[in-house]
N, C-alpha and C positions, 0 to 999 in steps of 0.2 A: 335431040337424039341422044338417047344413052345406051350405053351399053348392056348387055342381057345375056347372063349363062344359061345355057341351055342342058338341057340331062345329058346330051350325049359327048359335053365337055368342049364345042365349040364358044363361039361367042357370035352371035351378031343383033344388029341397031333396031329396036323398037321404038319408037315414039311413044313418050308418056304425055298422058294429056291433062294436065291442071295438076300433076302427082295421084294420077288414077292410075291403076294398072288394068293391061287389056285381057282378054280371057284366057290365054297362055299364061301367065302371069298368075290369074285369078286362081288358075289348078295347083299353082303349086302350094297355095295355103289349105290344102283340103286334109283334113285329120291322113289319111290314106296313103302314103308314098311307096312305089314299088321299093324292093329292098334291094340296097346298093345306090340308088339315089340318094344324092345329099338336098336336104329342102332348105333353099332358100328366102329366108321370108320376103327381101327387101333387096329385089334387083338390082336397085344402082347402086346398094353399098353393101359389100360383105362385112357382117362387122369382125373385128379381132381384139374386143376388150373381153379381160379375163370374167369369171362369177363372182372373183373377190373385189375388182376394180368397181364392178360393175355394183356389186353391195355397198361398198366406198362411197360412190358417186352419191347413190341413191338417199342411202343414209345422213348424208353430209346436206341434202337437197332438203330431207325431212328434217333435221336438226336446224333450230332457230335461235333467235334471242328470246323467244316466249320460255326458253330452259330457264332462265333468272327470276320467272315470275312463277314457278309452281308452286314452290314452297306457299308462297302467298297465296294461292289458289286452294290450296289444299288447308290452308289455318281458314277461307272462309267456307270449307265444306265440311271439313273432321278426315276422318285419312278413310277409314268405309267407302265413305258418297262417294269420294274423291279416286279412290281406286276403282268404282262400278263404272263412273262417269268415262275415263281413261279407258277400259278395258273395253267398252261400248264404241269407243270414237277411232280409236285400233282395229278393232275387226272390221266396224264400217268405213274404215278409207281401205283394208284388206279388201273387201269384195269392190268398192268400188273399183281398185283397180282390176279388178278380174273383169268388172265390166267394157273397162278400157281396152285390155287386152283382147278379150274376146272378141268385140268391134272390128278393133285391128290385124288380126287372124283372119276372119272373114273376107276384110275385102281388102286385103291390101295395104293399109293406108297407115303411114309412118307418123303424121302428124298429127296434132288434136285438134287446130283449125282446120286441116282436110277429114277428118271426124265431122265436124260441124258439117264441111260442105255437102257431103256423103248422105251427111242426117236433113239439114234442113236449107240447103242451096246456100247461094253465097250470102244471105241474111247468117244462117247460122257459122259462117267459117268467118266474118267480121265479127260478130260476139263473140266467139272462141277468143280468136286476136285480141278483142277489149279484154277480155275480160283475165287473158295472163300478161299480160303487158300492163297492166293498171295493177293485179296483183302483186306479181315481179320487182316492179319498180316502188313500188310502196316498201318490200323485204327490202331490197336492194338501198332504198334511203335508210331505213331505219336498222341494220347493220353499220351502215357510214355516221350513222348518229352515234352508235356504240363508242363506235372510232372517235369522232369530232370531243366528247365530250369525257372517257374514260382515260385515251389516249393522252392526256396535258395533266389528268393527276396522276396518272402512272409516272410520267416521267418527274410530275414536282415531288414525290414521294420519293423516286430514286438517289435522286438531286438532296434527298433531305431538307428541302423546303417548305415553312407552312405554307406561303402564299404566292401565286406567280408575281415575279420580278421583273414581267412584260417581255419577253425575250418572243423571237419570230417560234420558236419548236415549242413555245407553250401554247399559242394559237390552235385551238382545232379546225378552225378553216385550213390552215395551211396545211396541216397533219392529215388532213381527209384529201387535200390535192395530191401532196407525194404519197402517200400510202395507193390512189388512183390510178397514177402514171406509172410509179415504181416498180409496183406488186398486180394490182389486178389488170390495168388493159393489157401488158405482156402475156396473161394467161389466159382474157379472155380473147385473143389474138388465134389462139391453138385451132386451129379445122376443124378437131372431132372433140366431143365431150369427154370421150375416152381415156385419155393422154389426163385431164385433170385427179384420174383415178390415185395418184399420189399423192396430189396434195390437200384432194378428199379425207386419203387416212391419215396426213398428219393433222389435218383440221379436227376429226374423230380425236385422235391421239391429246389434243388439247382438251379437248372435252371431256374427256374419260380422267386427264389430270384435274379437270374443275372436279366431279364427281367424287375421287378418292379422297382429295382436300374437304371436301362440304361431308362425307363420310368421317375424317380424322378428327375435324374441329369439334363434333359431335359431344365429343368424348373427353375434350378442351377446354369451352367456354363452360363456365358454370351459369346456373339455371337456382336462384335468381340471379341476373346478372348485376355486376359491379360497374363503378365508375371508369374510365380507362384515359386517363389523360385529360382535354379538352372534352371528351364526350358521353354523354351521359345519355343511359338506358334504365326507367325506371320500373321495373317490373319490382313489388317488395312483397308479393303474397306465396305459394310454397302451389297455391291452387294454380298460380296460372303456370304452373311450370309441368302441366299435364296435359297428355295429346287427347284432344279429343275426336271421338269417333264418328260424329254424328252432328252438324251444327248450321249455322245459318242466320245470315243478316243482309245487309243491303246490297252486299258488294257477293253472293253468294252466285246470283246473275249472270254474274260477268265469267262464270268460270266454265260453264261448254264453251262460249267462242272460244275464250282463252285457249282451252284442249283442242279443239278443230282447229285451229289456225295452224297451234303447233304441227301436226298433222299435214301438212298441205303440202303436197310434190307433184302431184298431177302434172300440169305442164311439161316434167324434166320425165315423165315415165315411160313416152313414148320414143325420146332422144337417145337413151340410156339402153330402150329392148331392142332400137335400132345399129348400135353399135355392140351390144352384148355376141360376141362369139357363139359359135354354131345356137341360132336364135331359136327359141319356140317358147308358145307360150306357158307350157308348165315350167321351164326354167327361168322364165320372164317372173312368173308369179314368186318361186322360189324367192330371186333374190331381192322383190317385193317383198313377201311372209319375213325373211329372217331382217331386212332393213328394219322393216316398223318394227319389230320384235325386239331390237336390240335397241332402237329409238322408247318403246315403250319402258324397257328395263331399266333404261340412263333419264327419263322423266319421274318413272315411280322413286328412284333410290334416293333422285337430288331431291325431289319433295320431299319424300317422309325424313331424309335425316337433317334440310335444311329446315323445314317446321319444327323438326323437336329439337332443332338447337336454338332457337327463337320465338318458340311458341305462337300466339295469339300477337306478339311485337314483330313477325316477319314483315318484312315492306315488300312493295314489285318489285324491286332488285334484289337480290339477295346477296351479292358481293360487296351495296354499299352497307349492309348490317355489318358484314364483317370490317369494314373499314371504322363502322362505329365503334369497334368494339377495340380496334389497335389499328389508324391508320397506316401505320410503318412497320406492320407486322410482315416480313419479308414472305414470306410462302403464301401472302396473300395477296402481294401484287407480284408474284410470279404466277397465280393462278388468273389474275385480271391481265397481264399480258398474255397468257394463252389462250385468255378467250377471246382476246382481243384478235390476234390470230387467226386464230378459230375462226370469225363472222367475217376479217378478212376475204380471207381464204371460200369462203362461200361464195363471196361476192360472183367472180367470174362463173360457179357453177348456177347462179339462177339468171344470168344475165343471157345462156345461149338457150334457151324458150322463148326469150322476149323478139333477140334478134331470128328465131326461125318462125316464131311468126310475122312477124313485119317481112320478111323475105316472102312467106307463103301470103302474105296480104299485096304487097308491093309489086314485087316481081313469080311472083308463081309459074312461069315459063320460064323464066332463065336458069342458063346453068353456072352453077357455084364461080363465084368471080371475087378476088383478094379484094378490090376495091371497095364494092358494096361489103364482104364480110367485116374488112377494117373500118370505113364508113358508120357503120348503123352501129360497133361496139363504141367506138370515140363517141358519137350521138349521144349514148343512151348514158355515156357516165357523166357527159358533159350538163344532159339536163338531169342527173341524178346530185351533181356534186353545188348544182345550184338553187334545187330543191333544199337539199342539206344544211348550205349555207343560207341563204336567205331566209326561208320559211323557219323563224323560230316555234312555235307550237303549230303541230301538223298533228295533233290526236285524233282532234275528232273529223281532220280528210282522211288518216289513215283508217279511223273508225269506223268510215261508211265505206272505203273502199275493201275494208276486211270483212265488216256485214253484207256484202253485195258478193264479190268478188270467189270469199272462200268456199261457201254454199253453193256455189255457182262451179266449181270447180271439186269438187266433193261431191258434191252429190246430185245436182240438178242437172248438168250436161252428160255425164257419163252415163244415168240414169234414161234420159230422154235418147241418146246415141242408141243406146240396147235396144228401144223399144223402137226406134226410126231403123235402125239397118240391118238387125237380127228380122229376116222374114219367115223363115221356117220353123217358127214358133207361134202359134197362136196366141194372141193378146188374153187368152183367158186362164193360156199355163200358167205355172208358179213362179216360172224366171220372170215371166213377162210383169208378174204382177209384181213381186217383191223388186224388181226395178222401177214400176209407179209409184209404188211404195216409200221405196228410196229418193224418188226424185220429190215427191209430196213432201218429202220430211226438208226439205233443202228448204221449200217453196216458205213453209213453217220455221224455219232455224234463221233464214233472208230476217223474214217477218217482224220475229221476236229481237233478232237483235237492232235490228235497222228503230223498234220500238223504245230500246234498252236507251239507247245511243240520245234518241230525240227527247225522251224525258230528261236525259242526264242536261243537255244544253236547256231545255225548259227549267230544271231545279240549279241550275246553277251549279251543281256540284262536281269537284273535282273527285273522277275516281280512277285508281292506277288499277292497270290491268297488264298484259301480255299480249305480246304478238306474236309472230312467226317470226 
C-alpha cells in the first residue's frame, strides 16, 4: 500500500500492483490537466531535485572513461568523419530518449525493467535487468580499473619516485578497496539519486579541468615532438604534424562502438525524471537535450585538440601520451587526479540502475527497506572489486558485454517499448516506423560489432579502443 495525492489535496492508499499504476493514476499522465491542478507523474514519489541537479546527474551518467580514447578515435577517422559520426550518435541517443519518455508518460511507469514488463511480460522486464545490470557493472569495473591502475603512478609521481618501493598505497588492489568503502558505498548508501547532484558537478568540474589542460598543452607540446627525459616519441617528418580530415585503417571500425558507448545513460534516465521536480516530459527531455549537448561539446573539444597535439601518435589513453612526454609534469598529474576523481565519483551514480533493477527483479512488491537498499549496494561493489582485482584482462568480456548490452539499451529496447505500448498510433505512421527503424539499426550495430570483436580474437590482434 502507498500512498497517493489526490487533486483535491487529500491523500489516501491505493495499491500498486507489480509498480503499475491503476486508472486514477493512469489520468493524470494525460497531455490535458484542468488548470490549478498540479500533475503528478509518479505517485509514490514527488520528486524535489532541482533542472540543474538533475542536468548534473545526467551528464555525469553520460560522461565515461571512453573521454581518454577520442582523440584516438578521431586520429583513426580524420576530424570530418569523426565529427558526422559524433553528431549522428547525439541526436540518436536524443530521440531514443524521447522514446523512453514518452513510453513513460503514457503509462505510468518509473522503471525501464517495468518498461520491459509493460512491453513484453516478465520475459521482457528480466532482459531489461540483464541487460543494465551486466551493462552497469562492466562501467562500474572499468572506472575501478582507472583507479586500480592510474591511482599507484599518481601517487609514485607525487612521491618523486621512478619505481614502486612495494609499499601497501602503491598496490592498486588496496587503493580500489579504500577508495570503495571510503568514498563510493557511503554515497551509493543515499535513498534518492538526487542528493548525488553535487557531487555530479564536481565529477563535471573535474572533467571540464581535464578538457582546458588537453586545450592549454595544445599550444605547449611541440609537433614534431622531442625526447623528454626517459621517454621517447618519434614522430621526425613536418607531414605527420597535420590533422587530417578524412582517413581510415584497421582500427577505423572500432570508432561507432567507441562513440555509442560513450553515449549510453539509458538505465539512470528514468531514476533521474523520477526525482526531477515539478516532472514532465518536455522538461525530462530538456534536461536530456542540454546533458548530451554539453557531453557532446566536452567529447568534440578533448578530441580535436587532443589529436592535434599528437597526431596520427595518439594512443587509447590520452593522459599516458602526456605522461610520455613529462612524467612529473605537475599540471598533469593534477589533471589524472581529477579524473581519477571524476570516474570515482561516478561510481555510486551508475551503481543505483543496477540495484533498482535487481530490487524491480527480486522484490517487485516490497516496499523500500534500508536492509535490502544497503544489502544489494555492499553486493554489487563486493563482486565489482573482485572482478577488478582478479580478472587481469577483461577486454574482450567487457567487449561482448558492450556489443550486446549498448545496442540493446540505445536503441533496441526503447525502440521495441514504442512500438509494444504506444497503441494509438498505427504501426504504419511515421513514429511507429522511424522507431523500427531505430530498433533495426541496433539489431545491425549488435551485429557488426559482436563480428568486429570475434575476428579480432580469430586474428589474434591486439586493438585499443574506448569504453563508457
Amino acid at each position: 500500500m502507498e500512498l497517493q495525492k489526490i487533486p483535491n489535496g487529500t491523500t489516501e492508499k491505493r495499491p500498486l500492483e507489480n509498480g503499475m499504476f491503476n486508472e486514477a493514476e493512469h489520468e493524470q499522465f494525460l497531455p490535458h490537466k484542468p488548470d490549478g491542478v498540479k500533475k503528478i507523474h509518479f505517485t509514490d514519489f514527488e520528486g524535489k531535485t532541482s533542472f540543474g541537479m538533475s542536468v548534473f546527474n545526467l551528464s555525469n551518467a553520460i560522461m565515461g572513461s571512453g573521454v581518454l580514447g577520442l582523440a584516438y578515435a578521431m586520429s583513426n577517422t580524420g576530424i570530418l568523419l569523426f565529427l558526422f559520426l559524433l553528431t549522428c550518435i547525439a541526436v540518436l541517443s536524443a530521440y531514443s530518449i524521447h522514446l523512453l519518455l514518452t513510453c513513460a508518460s503514457v503509462v505510468g511507469i518509473r522503471a525501464f525493467e517495468q518498461l520491459g514488463k509493460r512491453a513484453f511480460g516478465n520475459v521482457g522486464k528480466v532482459l531489461s535487468a540483464i541487460a543494465i545490470t551486466m551493462h552497469n557493472i562492466g562501467g562500474m569495473s572499468t572506472y575501478l580499473f582507472i583507479v586500480k591502475y592510474e591511482l599507484p603512478l599518481v601517487i609514485q609521481a607525487f612521491l618523486g619516485k621512478q619505481v614502486s618501493s612495494g609499499e601497501w598505497y602503491f598496490n592498486g588492489n588496496n587503493l580500489i578497496i579504500i577508495a570503495s568503502v571510503c568514498v563510493i558505498l557511503p554515497l551509493a548508501l543515499m535513498r534518492h539519486l538526487g542528493y548525488l547532484g553535487y557531487t555530479s558537478g564536481l565529477s563535471l568540474t573535474c572533467m571540464v579541468f581535464f578538457l582546458i589542460t588537453v586545450i592549454y598543452k595544445k599550444f605547449n607540446i611541440p609537433c614534431p615532438l622531442e625526447t623528454y627525459g626517459n621517454y621517447s616519441i618519434n614522430i621526425t617528418a613536418e607531414e605527420d604534424c597535420q590533422g587530417k580530415l578524412f582517413t581510415s585503417n584497421q582500427q577505423t571500425v572500432y570508432t561507432l562502438p567507441i562513440l555509442a558507448f560513450a553515449f549510453v545513460c539509458h538505465p539512470e534516465v528514468l531514476p533521474i525524471y523520477t526525482e526531477l521536480s515539478n516532472p514532465s516530459q518536455k522538461r525530462m527531455q530538456a534536461v536530456a537535450n542540454v546533458s548530451i549537448f554539453a557531453m557532446f561539446t566536452m567529447y568534440l573539444l578533448t578530441a580535436i585538440f587532443g589529436y592535434l597535439t599528437f597526431y596520427a601518435n595518439v594512443e587509447a589513453e590520452l593522459l599516458h601520451m602526456y605522461s610520455k612526454v613529462d612524467p612529473f609534469d605537475t599540471l598533469i598529474l593534477c589533471v589524472r587526479l581529477a579524473v581519477l576523481m571524476a570516474v570515482t565519483l561516478t561510481v555510486p551514480v551508475v551503481l543505483f540502475p543496477i540495484r533498482r533493477a535487481l530490487l524491480q527483479l527480486l522484490f517487485p512488491e516490497k516496499p523500500f527497506h534500508w536492509v535490502r537498499h544497503i544489502g544489494i549496494a555492499v553486493c554489487l561493489l563486493f563482486i565489482v572489486n573482485l572482478l577488478v582485482i582478479f580478472v587481469h584482462n577483461i577486454r574482450d568480456i567487457f567487449g561482448i558485454i558492450g556489443a550486446t548490452t549498448a545496442p540493446s539499451l540505445i536503441f533496441i529496447l526503447p525502440g521495441l517499448f514504442y512500438l509494444r505500448i504506444i497503441k494509438d498510433k498505427p504501426m504504419t505512421s511515421r513514429p511507429k516506423i522511424q522507431a523500427a527503424c531505430f530498433a533495426a539499426c541496433g539489431f545491425i550495430f549488435m551485429v557488426m560489432s559482436l563480428t568486429f570483436i570475434i575476428l579480432d580474437w580469430v586474428k589474434g590482434e591486439n586493438r585499443s579502443g574506448g569504453g563508457h
